[in-house]
Each structure stands twice: as structure tokens, then as C-alpha cells.
N, CA, C and O atoms as a GROMACS GRO file, in nm:
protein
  448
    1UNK      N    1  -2.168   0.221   2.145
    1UNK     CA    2  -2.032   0.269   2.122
    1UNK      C    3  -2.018   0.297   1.972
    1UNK      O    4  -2.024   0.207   1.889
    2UNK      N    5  -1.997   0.434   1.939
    2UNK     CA    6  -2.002   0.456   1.751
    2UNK      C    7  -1.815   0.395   1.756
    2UNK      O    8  -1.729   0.397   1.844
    3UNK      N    9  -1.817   0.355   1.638
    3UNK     CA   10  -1.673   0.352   1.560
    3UNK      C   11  -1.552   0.408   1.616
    3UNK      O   12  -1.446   0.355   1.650
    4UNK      N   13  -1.598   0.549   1.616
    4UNK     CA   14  -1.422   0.648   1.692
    4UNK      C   15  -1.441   0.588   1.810
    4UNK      O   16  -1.325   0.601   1.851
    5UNK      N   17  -1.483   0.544   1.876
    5UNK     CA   18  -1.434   0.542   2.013
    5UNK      C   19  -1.427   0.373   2.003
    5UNK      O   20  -1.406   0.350   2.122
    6UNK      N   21  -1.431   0.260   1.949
    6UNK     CA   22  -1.402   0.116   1.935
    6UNK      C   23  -1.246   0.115   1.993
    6UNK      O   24  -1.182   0.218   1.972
    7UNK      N   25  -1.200   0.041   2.041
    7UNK     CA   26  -1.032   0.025   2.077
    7UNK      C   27  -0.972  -0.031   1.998
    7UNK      O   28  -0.956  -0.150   2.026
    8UNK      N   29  -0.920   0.007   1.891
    8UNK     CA   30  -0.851  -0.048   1.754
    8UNK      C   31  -0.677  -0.021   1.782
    8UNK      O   32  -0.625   0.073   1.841
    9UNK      N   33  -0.619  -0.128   1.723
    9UNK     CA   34  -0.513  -0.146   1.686
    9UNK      C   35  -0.429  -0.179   1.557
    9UNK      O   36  -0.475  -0.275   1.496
   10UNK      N   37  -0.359  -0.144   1.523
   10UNK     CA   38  -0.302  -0.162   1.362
   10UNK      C   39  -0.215  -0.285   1.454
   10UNK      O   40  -0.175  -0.297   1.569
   11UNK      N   41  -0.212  -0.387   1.292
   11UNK     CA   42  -0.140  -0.514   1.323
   11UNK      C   43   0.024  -0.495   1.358
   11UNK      O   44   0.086  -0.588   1.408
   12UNK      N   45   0.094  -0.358   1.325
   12UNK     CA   46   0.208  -0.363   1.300
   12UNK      C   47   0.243  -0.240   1.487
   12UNK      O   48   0.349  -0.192   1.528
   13UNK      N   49   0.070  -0.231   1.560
   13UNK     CA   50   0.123  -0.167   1.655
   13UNK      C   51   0.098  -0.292   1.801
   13UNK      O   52   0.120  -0.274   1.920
   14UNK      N   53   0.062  -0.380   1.749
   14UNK     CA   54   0.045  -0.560   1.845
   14UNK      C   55   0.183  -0.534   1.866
   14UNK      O   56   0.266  -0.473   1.798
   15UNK      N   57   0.194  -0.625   2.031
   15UNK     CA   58   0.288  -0.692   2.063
   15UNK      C   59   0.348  -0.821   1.963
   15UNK      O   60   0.253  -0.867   1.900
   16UNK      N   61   0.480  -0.894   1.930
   16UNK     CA   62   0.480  -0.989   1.882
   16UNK      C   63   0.507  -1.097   1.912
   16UNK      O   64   0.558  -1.188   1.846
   17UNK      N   65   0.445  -1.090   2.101
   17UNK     CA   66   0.388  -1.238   2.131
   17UNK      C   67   0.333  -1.220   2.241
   17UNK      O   68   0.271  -1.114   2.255
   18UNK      N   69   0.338  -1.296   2.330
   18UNK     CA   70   0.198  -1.289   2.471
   18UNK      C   71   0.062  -1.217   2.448
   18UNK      O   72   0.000  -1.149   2.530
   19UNK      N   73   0.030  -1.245   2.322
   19UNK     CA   74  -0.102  -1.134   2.323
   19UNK      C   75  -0.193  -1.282   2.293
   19UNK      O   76  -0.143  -1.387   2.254
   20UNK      N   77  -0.357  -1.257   2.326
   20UNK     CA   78  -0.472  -1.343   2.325
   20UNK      C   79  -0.523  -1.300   2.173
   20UNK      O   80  -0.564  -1.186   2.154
   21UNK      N   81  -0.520  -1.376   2.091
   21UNK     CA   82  -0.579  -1.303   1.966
   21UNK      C   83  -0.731  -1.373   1.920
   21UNK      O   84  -0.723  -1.490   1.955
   22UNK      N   85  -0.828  -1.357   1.874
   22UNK     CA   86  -0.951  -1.419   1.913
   22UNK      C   87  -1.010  -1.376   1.791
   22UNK      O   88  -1.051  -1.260   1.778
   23UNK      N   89  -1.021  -1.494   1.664
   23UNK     CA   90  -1.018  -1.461   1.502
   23UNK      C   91  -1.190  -1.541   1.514
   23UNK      O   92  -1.235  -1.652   1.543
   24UNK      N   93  -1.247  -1.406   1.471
   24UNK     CA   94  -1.402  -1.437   1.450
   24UNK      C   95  -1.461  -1.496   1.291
   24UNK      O   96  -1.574  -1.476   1.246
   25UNK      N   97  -1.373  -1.556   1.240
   25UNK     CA   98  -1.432  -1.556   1.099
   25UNK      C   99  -1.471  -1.675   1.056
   25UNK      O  100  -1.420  -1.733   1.152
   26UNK      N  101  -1.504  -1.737   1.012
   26UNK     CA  102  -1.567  -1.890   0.933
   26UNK      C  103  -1.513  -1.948   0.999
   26UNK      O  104  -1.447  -1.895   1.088
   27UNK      N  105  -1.520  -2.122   0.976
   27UNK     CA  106  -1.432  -2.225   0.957
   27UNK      C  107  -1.363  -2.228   0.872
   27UNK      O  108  -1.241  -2.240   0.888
   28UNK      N  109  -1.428  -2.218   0.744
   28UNK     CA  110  -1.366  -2.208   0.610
   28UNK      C  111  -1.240  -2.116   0.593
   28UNK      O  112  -1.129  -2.151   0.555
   29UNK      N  113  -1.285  -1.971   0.635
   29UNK     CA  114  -1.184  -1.859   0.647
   29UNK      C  115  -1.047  -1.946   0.747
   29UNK      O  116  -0.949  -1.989   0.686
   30UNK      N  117  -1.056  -1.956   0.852
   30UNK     CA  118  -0.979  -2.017   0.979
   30UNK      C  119  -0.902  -2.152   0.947
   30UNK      O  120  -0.806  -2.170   1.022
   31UNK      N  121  -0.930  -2.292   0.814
   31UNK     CA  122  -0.871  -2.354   0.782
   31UNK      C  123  -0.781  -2.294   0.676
   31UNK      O  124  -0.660  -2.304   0.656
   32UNK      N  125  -0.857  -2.244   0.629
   32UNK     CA  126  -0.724  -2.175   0.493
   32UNK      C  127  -0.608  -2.121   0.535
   32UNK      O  128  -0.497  -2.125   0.481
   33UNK      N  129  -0.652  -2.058   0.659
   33UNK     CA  130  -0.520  -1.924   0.736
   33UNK      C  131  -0.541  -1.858   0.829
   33UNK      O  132  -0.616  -1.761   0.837
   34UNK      N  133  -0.436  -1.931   0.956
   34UNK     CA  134  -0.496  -1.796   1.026
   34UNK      C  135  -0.344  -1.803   1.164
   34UNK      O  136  -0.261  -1.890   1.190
   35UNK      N  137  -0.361  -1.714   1.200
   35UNK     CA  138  -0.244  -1.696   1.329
   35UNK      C  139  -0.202  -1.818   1.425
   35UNK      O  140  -0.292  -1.897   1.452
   36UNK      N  141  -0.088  -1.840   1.472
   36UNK     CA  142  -0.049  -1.989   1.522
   36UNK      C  143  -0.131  -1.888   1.654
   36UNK      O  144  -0.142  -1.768   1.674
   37UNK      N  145  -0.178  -2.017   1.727
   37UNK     CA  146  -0.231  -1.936   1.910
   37UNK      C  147  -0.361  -1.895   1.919
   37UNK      O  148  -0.423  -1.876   2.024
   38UNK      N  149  -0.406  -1.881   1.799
   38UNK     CA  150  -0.535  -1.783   1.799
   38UNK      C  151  -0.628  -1.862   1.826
   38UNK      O  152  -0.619  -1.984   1.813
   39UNK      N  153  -0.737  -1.795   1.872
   39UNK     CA  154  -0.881  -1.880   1.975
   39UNK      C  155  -0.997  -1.857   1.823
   39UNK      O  156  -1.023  -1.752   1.764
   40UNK      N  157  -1.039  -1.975   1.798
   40UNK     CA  158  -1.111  -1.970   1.730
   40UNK      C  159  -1.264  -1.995   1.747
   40UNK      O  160  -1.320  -2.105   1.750
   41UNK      N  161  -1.357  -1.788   1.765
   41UNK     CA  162  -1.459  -1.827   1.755
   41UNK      C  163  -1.542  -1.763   1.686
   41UNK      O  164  -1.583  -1.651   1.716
   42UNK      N  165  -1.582  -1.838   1.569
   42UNK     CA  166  -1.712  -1.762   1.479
   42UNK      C  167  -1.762  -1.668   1.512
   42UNK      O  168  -1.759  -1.673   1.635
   43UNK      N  169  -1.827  -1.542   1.471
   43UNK     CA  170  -1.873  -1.451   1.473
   43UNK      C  171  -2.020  -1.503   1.606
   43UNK      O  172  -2.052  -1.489   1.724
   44UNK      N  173  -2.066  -1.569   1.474
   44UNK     CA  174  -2.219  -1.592   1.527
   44UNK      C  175  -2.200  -1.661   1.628
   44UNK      O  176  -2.303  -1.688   1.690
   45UNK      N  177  -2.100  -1.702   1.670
   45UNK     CA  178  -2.094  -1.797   1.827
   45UNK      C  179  -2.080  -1.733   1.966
   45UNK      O  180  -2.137  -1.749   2.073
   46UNK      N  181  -1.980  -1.655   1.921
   46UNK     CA  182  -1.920  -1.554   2.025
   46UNK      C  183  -2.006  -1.555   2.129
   46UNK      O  184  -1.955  -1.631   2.211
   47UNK      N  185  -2.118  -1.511   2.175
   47UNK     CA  186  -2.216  -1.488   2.250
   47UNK      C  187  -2.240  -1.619   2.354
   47UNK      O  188  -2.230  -1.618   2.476
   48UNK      N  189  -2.276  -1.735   2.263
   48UNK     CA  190  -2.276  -1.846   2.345
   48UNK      C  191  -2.111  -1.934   2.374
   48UNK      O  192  -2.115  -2.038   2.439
   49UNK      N  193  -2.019  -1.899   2.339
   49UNK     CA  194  -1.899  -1.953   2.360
   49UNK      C  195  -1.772  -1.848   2.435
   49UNK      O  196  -1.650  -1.854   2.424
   50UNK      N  197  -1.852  -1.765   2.504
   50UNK     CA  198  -1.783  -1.637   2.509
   50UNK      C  199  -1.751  -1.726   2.700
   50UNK      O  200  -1.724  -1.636   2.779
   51UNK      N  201  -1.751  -1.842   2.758
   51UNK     CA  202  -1.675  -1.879   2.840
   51UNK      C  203  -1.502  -1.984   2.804
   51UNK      O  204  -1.426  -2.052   2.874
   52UNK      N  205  -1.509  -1.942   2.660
   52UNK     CA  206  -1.407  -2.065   2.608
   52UNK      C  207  -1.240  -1.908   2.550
   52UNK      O  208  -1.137  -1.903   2.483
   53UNK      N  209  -1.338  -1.807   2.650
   53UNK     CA  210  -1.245  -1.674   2.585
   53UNK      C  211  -1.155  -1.697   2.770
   53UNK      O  212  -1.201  -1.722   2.881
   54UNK      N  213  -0.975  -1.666   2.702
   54UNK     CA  214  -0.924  -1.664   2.861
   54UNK      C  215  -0.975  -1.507   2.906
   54UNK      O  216  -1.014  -1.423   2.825
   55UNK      N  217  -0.966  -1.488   3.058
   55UNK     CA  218  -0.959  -1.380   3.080
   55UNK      C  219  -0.897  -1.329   3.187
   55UNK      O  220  -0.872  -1.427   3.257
   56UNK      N  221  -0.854  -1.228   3.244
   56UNK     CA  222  -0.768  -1.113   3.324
   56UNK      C  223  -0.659  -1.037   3.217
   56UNK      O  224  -0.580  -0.950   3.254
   57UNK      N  225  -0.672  -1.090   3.066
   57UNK     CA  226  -0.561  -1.030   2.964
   57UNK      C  227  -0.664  -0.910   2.818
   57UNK      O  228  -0.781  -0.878   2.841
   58UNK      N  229  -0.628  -0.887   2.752
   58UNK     CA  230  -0.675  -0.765   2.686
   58UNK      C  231  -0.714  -0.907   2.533
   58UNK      O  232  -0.641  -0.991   2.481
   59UNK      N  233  -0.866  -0.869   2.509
   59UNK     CA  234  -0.876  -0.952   2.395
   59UNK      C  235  -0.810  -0.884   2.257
   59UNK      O  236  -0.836  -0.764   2.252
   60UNK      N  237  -0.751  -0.921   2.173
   60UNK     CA  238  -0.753  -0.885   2.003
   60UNK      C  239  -0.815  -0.946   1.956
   60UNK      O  240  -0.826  -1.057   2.008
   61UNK      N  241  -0.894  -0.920   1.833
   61UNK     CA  242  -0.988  -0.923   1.745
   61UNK      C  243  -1.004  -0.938   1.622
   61UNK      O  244  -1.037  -0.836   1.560
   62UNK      N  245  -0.994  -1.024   1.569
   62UNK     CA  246  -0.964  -1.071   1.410
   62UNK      C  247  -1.076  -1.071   1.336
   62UNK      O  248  -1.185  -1.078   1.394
   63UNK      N  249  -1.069  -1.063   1.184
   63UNK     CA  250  -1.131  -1.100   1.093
   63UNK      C  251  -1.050  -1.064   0.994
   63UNK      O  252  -0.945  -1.002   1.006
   64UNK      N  253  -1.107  -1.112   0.877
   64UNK     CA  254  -1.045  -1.071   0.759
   64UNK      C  255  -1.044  -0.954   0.753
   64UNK      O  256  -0.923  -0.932   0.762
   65UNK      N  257  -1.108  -0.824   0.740
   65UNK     CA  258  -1.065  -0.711   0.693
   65UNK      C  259  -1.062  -0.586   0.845
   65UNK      O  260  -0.990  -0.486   0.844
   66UNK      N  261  -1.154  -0.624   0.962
   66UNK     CA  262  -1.209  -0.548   1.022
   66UNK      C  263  -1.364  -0.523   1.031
   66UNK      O  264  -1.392  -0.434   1.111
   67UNK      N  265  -1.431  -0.560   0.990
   67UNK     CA  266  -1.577  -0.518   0.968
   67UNK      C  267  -1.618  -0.589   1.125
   67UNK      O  268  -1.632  -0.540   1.237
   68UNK      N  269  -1.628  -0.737   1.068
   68UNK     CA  270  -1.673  -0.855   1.195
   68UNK      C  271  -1.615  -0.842   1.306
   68UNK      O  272  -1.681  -0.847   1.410
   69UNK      N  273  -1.499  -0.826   1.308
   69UNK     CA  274  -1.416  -0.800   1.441
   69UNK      C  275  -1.443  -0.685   1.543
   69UNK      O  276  -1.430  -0.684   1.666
   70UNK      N  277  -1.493  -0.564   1.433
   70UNK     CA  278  -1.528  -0.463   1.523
   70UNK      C  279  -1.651  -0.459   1.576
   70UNK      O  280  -1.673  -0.398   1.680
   71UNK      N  281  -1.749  -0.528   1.507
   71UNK     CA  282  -1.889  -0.592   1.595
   71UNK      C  283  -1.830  -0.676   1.685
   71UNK      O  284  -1.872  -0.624   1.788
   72UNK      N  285  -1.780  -0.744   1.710
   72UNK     CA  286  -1.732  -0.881   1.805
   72UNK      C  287  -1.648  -0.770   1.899
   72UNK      O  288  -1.674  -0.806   2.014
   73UNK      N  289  -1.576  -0.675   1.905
   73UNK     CA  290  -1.502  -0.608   1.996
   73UNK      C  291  -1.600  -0.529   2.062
   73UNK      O  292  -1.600  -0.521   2.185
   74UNK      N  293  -1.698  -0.461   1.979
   74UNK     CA  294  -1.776  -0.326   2.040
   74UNK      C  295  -1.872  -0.422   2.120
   74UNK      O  296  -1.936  -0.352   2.198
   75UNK      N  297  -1.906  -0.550   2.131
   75UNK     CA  298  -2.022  -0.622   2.211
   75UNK      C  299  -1.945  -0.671   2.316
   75UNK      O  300  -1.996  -0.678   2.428
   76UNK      N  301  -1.849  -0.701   2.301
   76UNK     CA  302  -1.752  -0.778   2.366
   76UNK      C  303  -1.729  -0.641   2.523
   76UNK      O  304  -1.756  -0.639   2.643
   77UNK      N  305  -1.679  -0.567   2.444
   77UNK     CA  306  -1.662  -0.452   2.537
   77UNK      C  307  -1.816  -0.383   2.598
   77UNK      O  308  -1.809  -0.288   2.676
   78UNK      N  309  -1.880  -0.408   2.579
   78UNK     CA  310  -2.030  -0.379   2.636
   78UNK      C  311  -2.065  -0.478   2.739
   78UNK      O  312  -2.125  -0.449   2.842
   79UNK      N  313  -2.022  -0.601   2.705
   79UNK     CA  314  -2.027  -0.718   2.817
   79UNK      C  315  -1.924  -0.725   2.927
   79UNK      O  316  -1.929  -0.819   3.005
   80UNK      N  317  -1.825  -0.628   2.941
   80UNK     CA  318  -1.724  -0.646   3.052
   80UNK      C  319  -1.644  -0.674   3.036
   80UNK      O  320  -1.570  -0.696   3.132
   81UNK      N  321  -1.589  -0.698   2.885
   81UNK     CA  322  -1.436  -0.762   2.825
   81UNK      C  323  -1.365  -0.616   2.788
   81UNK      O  324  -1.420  -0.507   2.771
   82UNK      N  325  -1.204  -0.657   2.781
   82UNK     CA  326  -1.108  -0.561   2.784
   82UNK      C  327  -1.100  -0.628   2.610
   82UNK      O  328  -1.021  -0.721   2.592
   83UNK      N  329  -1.170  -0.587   2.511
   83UNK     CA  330  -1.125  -0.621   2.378
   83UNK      C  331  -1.059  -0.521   2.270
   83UNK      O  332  -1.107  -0.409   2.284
   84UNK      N  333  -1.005  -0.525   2.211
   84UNK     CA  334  -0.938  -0.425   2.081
   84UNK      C  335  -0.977  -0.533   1.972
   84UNK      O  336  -0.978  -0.654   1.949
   85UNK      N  337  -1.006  -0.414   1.924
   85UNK     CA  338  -1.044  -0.459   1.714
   85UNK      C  339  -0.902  -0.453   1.645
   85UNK      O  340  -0.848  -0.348   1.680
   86UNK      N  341  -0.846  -0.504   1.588
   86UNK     CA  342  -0.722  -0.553   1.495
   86UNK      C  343  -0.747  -0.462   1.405
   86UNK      O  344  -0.860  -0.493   1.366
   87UNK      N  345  -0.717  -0.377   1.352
   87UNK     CA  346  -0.772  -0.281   1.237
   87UNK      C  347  -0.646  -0.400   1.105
   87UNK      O  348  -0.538  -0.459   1.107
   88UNK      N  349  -0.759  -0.371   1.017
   88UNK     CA  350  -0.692  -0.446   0.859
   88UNK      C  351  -0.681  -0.567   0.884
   88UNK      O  352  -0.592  -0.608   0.809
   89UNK      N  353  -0.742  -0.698   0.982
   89UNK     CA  354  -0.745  -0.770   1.021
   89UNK      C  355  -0.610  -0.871   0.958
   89UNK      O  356  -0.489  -0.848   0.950
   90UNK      N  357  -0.717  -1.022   0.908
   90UNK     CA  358  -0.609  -1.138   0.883
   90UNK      C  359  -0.516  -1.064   0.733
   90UNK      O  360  -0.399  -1.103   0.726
   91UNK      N  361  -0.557  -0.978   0.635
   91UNK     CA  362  -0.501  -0.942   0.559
   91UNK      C  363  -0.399  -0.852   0.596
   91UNK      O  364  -0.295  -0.871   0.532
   92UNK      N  365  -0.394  -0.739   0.698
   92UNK     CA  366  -0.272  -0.690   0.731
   92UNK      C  367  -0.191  -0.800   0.790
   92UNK      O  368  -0.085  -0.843   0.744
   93UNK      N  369  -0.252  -0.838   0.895
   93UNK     CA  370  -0.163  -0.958   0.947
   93UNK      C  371  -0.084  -1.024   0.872
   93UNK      O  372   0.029  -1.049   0.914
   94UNK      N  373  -0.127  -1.069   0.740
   94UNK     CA  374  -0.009  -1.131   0.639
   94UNK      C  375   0.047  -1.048   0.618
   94UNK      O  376   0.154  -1.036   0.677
   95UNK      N  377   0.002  -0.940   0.516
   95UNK     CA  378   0.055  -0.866   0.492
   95UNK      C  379   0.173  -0.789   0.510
   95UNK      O  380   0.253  -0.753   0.424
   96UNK      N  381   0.176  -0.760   0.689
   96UNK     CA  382   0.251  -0.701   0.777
   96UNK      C  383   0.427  -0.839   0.795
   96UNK      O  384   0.546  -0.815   0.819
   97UNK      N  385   0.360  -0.953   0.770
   97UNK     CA  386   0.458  -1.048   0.740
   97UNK      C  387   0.422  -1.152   0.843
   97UNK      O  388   0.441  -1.271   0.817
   98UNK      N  389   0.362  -1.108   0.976
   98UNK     CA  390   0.318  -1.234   1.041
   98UNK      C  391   0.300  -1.360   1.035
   98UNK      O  392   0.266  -1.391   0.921
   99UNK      N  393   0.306  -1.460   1.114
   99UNK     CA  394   0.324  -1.603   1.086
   99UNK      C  395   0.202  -1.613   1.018
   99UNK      O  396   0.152  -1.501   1.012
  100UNK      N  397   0.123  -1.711   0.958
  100UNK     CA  398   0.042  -1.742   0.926
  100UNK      C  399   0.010  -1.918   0.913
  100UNK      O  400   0.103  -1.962   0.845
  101UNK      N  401  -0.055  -1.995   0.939
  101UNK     CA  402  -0.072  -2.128   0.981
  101UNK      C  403  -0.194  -2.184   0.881
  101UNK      O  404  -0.299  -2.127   0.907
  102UNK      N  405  -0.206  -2.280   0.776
  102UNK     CA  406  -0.324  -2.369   0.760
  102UNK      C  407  -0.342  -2.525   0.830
  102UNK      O  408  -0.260  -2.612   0.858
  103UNK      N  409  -0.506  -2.513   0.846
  103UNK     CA  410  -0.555  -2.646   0.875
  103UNK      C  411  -0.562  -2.755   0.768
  103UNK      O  412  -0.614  -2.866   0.779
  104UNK      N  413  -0.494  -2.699   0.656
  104UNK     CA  414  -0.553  -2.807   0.546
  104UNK      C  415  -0.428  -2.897   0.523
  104UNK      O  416  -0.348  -2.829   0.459
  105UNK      N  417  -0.386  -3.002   0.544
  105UNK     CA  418  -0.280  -3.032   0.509
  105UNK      C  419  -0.201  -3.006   0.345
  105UNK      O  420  -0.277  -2.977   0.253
  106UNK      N  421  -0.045  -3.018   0.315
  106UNK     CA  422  -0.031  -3.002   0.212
  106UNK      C  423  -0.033  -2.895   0.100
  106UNK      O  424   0.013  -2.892  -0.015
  107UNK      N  425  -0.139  -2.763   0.214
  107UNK     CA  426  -0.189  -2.642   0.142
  107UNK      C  427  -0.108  -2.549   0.160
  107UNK      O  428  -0.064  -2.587   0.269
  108UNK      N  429  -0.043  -2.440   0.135
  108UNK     CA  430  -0.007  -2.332   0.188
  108UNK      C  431  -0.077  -2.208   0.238
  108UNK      O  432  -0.156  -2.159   0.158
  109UNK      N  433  -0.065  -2.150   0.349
  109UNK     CA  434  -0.189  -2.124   0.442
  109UNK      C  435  -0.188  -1.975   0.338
  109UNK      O  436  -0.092  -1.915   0.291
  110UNK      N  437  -0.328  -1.949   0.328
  110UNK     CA  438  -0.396  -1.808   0.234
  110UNK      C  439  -0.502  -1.774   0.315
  110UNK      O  440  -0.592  -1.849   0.355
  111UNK      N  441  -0.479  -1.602   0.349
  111UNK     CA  442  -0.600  -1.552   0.421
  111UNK      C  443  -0.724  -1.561   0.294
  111UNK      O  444  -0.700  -1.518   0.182
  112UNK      N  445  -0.850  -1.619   0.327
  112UNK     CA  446  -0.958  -1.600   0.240
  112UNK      C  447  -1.087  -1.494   0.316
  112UNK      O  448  -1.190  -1.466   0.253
   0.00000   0.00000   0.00000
């Protein structure tokens, strides 16, 4: 699947709630900041943790900018999943004004 044809979404064209959002980026990235709800699974995991994804609903696709997410969507969708890539990932997502959540106590949550 090249690029133009990936199923991308701008953060500001998401629903703003009932959606499955599925943020592929670090731990590190994912404690600092990341969406209340969101399924957290590493890039490099995806493959072997890809039964901990719900399904009969449309996946979204996180990362920080888009890069990772759209590998994790374009495989995802090769395996039989209904996934969309988040275009401008956790940074539009703030950006756009979205909630944003840290694991760190005390911290104020920052996309890294």
C-alpha cells in the first residue's frame, strides 16, 4: 500500500469520543502524554500484541508526528484491520486542544 492510498485522518476531522485510538509510541513518549482511553501499544509490539487491539470498530493510529503510525496502520490494514493513520499525530492532537493525560505524577502531561 504506497502513502496516497493509507486511510489518514486529520485530528480535527476524529470524532470527539467513541473512537478506539491505538498510540504506537514508547513508554517514555506514552508517560509524558498521551490521550485519556488510548490503547497503548509500542510500535515494535504491535505484531505480537495485536490480540489486546478491540475489534468490530475502525482503529486510529497515533504517534507523535505520523511517521510510526502510518507503518502500524498500512500493516495493520494488510492483516484484516479497519485502521486510519491520525495524520500530525500526538502533536496535532495537543495542538488541536485535545485532552491530553500524564503517567508521571505531579508532571504536567507534554507530548515528547
Amino acid at each position: 500500500m504506497n502513502p496516497a492510498q493509507l486511510p489518514t485522518a486529520s485530528v480535527s476531522e476524529l470524532p470527539a469520543s467513541d473512537i478506539t485510538l491505538v498510540d504506537v509510541r514508547e513508554d517514555d513518549e506514552w508517560a509524558a502524554g498521551h490521550a485519556p482511553g488510548a490503547v497503548h501499544i509500542p510500535l515494535g509490539e504491535l505484531p505480537s500484541r495485536v490480540d489486546d487491539l478491540p475489534e468490530g470498530q475502525p482503529l486510529y493510529i497515533v504517534c507523535r508526528s505520523g511517521g510510526r503510525s502510518a507503518r502500524a496502520t498500512a500493516w495493520l490494514n494488510a492483516s484484516g484491520w479497519e485502521a486510519v493513520n491520525v495524520g500530525g499525530g500526538m502533536k496535532s492532537w495537543h495542538a488541536e486542544g485535545r485532552p491530553v493525560v500524564s503517567e508521571q505524577p505531579d508532571a504536567a502531561p507534554e507530548i515528547l
